[in-house]
C-alpha positions, 0 to 999 in steps of 0.5 A: 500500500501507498500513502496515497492509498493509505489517505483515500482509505482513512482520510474521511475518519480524520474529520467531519470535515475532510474531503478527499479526492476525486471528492474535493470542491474546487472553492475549497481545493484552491483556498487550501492550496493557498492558505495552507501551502502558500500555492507551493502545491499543485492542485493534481497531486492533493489527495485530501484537505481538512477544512477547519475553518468556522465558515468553511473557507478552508484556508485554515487546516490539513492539506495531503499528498503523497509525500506529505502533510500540511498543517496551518492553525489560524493565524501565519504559522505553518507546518509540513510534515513530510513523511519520509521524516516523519518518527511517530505520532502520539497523544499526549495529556497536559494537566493543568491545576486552577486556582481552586485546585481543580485539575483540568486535562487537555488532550494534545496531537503530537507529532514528531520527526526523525530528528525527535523535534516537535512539529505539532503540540496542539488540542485540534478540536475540529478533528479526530485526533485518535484517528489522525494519531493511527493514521500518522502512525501507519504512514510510518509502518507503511514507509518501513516496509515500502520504500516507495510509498512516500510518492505523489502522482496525479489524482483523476484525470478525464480519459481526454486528458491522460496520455495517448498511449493510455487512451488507445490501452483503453479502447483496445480493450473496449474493441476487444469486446466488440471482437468476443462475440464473432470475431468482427466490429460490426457498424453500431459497435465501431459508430460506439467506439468512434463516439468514445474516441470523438468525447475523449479527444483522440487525435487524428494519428490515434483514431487511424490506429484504431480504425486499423486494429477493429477492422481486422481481428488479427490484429487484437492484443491479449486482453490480460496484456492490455489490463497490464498495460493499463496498470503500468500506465495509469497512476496509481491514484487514477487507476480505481477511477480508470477501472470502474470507468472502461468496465462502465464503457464495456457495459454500455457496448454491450448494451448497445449489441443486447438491448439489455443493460443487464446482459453483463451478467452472461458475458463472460469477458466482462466478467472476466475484466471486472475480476481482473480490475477488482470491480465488484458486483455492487460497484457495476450495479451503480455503473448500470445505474448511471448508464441508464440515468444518463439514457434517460435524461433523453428518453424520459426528457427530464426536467431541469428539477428532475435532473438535480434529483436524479444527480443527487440520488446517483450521488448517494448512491455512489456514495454507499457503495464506494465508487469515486463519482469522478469515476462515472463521467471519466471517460464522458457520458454514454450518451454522447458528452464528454466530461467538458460537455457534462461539466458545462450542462450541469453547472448552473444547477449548482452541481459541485464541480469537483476540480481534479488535477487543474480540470473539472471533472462533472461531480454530481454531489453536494447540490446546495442550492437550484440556480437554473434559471426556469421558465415558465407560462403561468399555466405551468404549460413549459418547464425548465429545461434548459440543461437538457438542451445543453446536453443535447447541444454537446451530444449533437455536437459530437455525434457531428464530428463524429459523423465527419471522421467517419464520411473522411474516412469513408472517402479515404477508402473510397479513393483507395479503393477506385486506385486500386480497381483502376491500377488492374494491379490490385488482387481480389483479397485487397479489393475485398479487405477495402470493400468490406471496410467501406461497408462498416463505415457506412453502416456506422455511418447510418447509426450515428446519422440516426443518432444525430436526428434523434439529437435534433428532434428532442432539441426542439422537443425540449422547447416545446410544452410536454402537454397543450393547453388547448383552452388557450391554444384555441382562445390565442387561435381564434381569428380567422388568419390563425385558424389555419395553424390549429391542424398543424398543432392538434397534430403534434398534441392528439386528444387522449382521454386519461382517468383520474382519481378524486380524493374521495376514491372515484374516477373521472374522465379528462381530456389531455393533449400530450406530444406525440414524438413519432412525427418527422423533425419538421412537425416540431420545428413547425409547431415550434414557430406557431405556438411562437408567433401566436405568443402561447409561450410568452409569459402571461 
C-alpha cells in the first residue's frame, strides 16, 4: 500500500470535515492550496484537505499528498510534515491545576520527526485526533516496509486528458469486446467506439490506429496484456477511477449489441475484466445505474428539477457503495458528452464541480442550492429545461464530428479503393479487405446519422410544452388568419382521454393533449414557430 492509498482509505475518519479526492470542491481545493501551502502545491497531486475553518473557507487546516502533510492553525504559522521524516505520532495529556485546585486535562496531537523535534503540540478540536494519531502512525509502518510509498502522482484525470498511449490501452480493450462475440466490429459497435474516441479527444494519428486494429481481428492484443498495460500506465491514484470507468464503457457496448443493460451478467469477458480490475458486483450495479440515468435524461426528457434529483440520488448512491463519482463521467457520458460537455450542462444547477488535477471533472454531489434559471407560462404549460438542451447541444455536437471522421474516412477508402480497381494491379483479397471496410463505415455511418436526428428532434422537443393547453391554444387561435395553424398543432398534441382519481376514491374522465414524438423533425420545428408567433409561450 501507498500513502496515497493509505489517505483515500482513512482520510474521511480524520474529520467531519475532510474531503478527499476525486471528492474535493474546487472553492475549497484552491483556498487550501493557498492558505495552507502558500500555492507551493499543485492542485493534481492533493489527495485530501481538512477544512477547519468556522465558515468553511478552508484556508485554515490539513492539506495531503503523497509525500506529505500540511498543517496551518489560524493565524501565519505553518507546518509540513513530510513523511519520509516523519518518527511517530502520539497523544499526549497536559494537566493543568486552577486556582481552586481543580485539575483540568487537555488532550494534545503530537507529532514528531526523525530528528525527535516537535512539529505539532496542539488540542485540534475540529478533528479526530485518535484517528489522525493511527493514521500518522501507519504512514510510518507503511514507509518501513515500502520504500516507495512516500510518492505523489496525479489524482483523476478525464480519459481526454491522460496520455495517448493510455487512451488507445483503453479502447483496445473496449474493441476487444466488440471482437468476443464473432470475431468482427460490426457498424453500431465501431459508430460506439468512434463516439468514445470523438468525447475523449483522440487525435487524428490515434483514431487511424484504431480504425486499423477493429477492422481486422488479427490484429487484437491479449486482453490480460492490455489490463497490464493499463496498470503500468495509469497512476496509481487514477487507476480505481480508470477501472470502474472502461468496465462502465464495456457495459454500455454491450448494451448497445443486447438491448439489455443487464446482459453483463452472461458475458463472460466482462466478467472476466471486472475480476481482473477488482470491480465488484455492487460497484457495476451503480455503473448500470448511471448508464441508464444518463439514457434517460433523453428518453424520459427530464426536467431541469428532475435532473438535480436524479444527480443527487446517483450521488448517494455512489456514495454507499464506494465508487469515486469522478469515476462515472471519466471517460464522458454514454450518451454522447464528454466530461467538458457534462461539466458545462450541469453547472448552473449548482452541481459541485469537483476540480481534479487543474480540470473539472462533472461531480454530481453536494447540490446546495437550484440556480437554473426556469421558465415558465403561468399555466405551468413549459418547464425548465434548459440543461437538457445543453446536453443535447454537446451530444449533437459530437455525434457531428463524429459523423465527419467517419464520411473522411469513408472517402479515404473510397479513393483507395477506385486506385486500386483502376491500377488492374490490385488482387481480389485487397479489393475485398477495402470493400468490406467501406461497408462498416457506412453502416456506422447510418447509426450515428440516426443518432444525430434523434439529437435534433428532442432539441426542439425540449422547447416545446410536454402537454397543450388547448383552452388557450384555441382562445390565442381564434381569428380567422390563425385558424389555419390549429391542424398543424392538434397534430403534434392528439386528444387522449386519461382517468383520474378524486380524493374521495372515484374516477373521472379528462381530456389531455400530450406530444406525440413519432412525427418527422419538421412537425416540431413547425409547431415550434406557431405556438411562437401566436405568443402561447410568452409569459402571461
Amino acid at each position: 500500500m501507498t500513502v496515497e492509498e493509505l489517505i483515500k482509505e482513512k482520510g474521511k475518519s480524520l474529520s467531519s470535515s475532510a474531503y478527499v479526492v476525486p471528492d474535493i470542491p474546487e472553492k475549497k481545493l484552491n483556498n487550501a492550496i493557498v492558505g495552507m501551502t502558500e500555492s507551493t502545491v499543485e492542485p493534481e497531486y492533493v489527495v485530501a484537505v481538512i477544512d477547519t475553518t468556522v465558515f468553511g473557507k478552508s484556508d485554515d487546516g490539513f492539506l495531503f499528498t503523497g509525500e506529505a502533510m500540511y498543517w496551518h492553525p489560524s493565524g501565519s504559522r505553518r507546518v509540513i510534515v513530510k513523511f519520509s521524516e516523519l518518527k511517530a505520532a502520539e497523544i499526549f495529556v497536559k494537566k493543568e491545576t486552577d486556582s481552586k485546585g481543580k485539575v483540568k486535562e487537555t488532550k494534545l496531537l503530537r507529532v514528531i520527526d526523525k530528528n525527535d523535534k516537535l512539529l505539532i503540540d496542539e488540542h485540534i478540536y475540529s478533528i479526530d485526533q485518535e484517528a489522525m494519531v493511527s493514521f500518522l502512525n501507519e504512514v510510518v509502518k507503511i514507509g518501513t516496509e515500502n520504500a516507495d510509498a512516500f510518492e505523489s502522482t496525479k489524482q483523476v484525470l478525464p480519459l481526454c486528458d491522460s496520455g495517448s498511449e493510455i487512451k488507445l490501452t483503453y479502447v483496445k480493450i473496449v474493441a476487444n469486446l466488440a471482437f468476443d462475440d464473432d470475431g468482427t466490429v460490426d457498424g453500431e459497435e465501431f459508430a460506439a467506439i468512434y463516439n468514445l474516441m470523438v468525447r475523449n479527444d483522440f487525435a487524428d494519428d490515434e483514431r487511424v490506429t484504431m480504425r486499423s486494429y477493429m477492422f481486422d481481428a488479427s490484429n487484437m492484443a491479449n486482453t490480460d496484456d492490455l489490463v497490464t498495460e493499463l496498470k503500468e500506465k495509469v497512476p496509481s491514484g487514477s487507476f480505481e477511477t480508470t477501472a470502474l470507468s472502461l468496465i462502465k464503457d464495456c457495459i454500455y457496448l454491450n448494451y448497445k449489441k443486447t438491448n439489455s443493460l443487464e446482459s453483463w451478467r452472461d458475458c463472460s469477458f466482462i466478467k472476466k475484466l471486472a475480476g481482473g480490475l477488482e470491480v465488484s458486483d455492487d460497484k457495476i450495479e451503480l455503473l448500470v445505474a448511471v448508464i441508464k440515468n444518463d439514457e434517460d435524461i433523453l428518453k424520459l426528457r427530464k426536467t431541469d428539477s428532475e435532473l438535480e434529483k436524479s444527480a443527487k440520488d446517483l450521488a448517494a448512491k455512489a456514495a454507499a457503495v464506494g465508487v469515486p463519482i469522478a469515476a462515472v463521467y471519466f471517460s464522458g457520458s454514454v450518451i454522447g458528452l464528454s466530461a467538458a460537455g457534462i461539466t458545462s450542462g450541469l453547472a448552473t444547477l449548482g452541481m459541485g464541480l469537483g476540480m481534479v488535477g487543474g480540470i473539472g471533472i462533472a461531480v454530481l454531489v453536494g447540490v446546495s442550492a437550484y440556480k437554473a434559471v426556469k421558465f415558465f407560462t403561468s399555466s405551468g404549460d413549459v418547464e425548465a429545461c434548459k440543461q437538457r438542451e445543453m446536453m443535447i447541444q454537446n451530444i449533437i455536437k459530437n455525434n457531428q464530428k463524429t459523423i465527419n471522421y467517419l464520411v473522411g474516412d469513408t472517402n479515404m477508402i473510397s479513393a483507395k479503393l477506385f486506385e486500386l480497381i483502376e491500377s488492374g494491379n490490385a488482387d481480389k483479397e485487397q479489393i475485398a479487405k477495402l470493400k468490406r471496410l467501406f461497408a462498416m463505415l457506412n453502416r456506422a455511418s447510418s447509426a450515428t446519422t440516426g443518432g444525430l436526428i434523434y439529437g435534433a428532434k428532442e432539441q426542439v422537443i425540449a422547447k416545446l410544452p410536454p402537454t397543450l393547453s388547448k383552452a388557450k391554444f384555441d382562445r390565442l387561435t381564434d381569428a380567422p388568419t390563425k385558424l389555419k395553424f390549429r391542424p398543424f398543432v392538434y397534430e403534434l398534441y392528439p386528444e387522449k382521454t386519461e382517468t383520474k382519481k378524486k380524493s374521495d376514491g372515484t374516477t373521472y374522465e379528462e381530456k389531455v393533449y400530450p406530444i406525440n414524438d413519432t412525427l418527422p423533425n419538421e412537425s416540431y420545428e413547425r409547431v415550434l414557430k406557431i405556438l411562437k408567433a401566436v405568443e402561447y409561450l410568452a409569459k402571461d
